[in-house]
C-alpha positions as CSV (number, residue, x, y, z in Angstrom):
1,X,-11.8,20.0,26.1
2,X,-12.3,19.5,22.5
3,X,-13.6,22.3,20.0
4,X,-14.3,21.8,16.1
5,X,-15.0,25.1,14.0
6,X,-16.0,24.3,10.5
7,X,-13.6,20.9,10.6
8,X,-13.6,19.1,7.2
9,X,-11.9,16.8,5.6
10,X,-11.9,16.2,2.0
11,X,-9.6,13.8,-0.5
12,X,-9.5,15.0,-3.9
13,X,-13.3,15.6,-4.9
14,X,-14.7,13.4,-2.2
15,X,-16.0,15.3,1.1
16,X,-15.6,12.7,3.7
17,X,-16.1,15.5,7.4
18,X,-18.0,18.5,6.2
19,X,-17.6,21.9,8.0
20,X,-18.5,19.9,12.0
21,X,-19.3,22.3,14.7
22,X,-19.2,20.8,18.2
23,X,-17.8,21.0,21.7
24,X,-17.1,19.0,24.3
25,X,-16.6,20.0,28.1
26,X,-14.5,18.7,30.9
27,X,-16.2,15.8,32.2
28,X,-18.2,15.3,29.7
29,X,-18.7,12.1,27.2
30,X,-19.3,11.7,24.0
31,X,-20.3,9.7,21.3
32,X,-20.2,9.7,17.6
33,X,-23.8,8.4,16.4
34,X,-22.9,8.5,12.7
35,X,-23.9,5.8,10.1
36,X,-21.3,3.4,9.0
37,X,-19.2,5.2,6.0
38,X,-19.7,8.7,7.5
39,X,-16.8,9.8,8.5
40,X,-16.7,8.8,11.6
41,X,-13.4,7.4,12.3
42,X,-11.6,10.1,10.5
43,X,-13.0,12.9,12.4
44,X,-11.1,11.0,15.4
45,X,-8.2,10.7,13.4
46,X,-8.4,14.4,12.5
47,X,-8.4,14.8,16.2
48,X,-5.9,12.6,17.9
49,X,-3.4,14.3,15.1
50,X,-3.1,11.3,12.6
51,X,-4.5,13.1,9.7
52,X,-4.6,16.9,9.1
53,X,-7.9,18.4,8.5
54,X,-8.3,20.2,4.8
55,X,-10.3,23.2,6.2
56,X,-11.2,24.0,9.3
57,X,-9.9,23.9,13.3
58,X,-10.0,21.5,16.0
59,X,-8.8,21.9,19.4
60,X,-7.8,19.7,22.4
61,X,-7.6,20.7,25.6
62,X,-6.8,24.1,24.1
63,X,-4.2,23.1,22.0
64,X,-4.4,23.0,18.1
65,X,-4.1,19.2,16.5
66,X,-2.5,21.0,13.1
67,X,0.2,22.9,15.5
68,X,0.6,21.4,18.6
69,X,1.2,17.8,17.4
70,X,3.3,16.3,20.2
71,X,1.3,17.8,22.7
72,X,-2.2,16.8,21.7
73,X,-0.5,13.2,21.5
């Protein structure tokens, strides 16, 4: 259901996702255990299409967030 390979997310000099790996199957749930300021709400960002990733791919349900936009949404 949702894939990351290498998925980061920089801003100017600042690394705020660095190269995450992970996968998610159908059924599953999942939680972001992160520390506050880690990036966490950006790698959800990243993946529900709201901000593109610098580096990196993510995909939902099979579909790319960077090229399948309106269908990830």
């Amino acid at each position: 259901m949702i894939r990351t390979e290498g998925l980061t997310r920089r801003f100017r000099n600042f690394t705020a996702v660095g190269s995450l790996d992970m996968e998610v199957d159908e059924g599953e749930i999942f939680g972001l255990l992160r520390t506050n300021g880690a990036g966490n709400a950006i790698i959800i960002k990243m993946l529900n299409t709201l901000l593109p990733s610098s580096v990196g791919k993510a995909l939902v349900n099979g579909m790319d967030v960077l090229d399948d936009l309106s269908d990830v949404r």
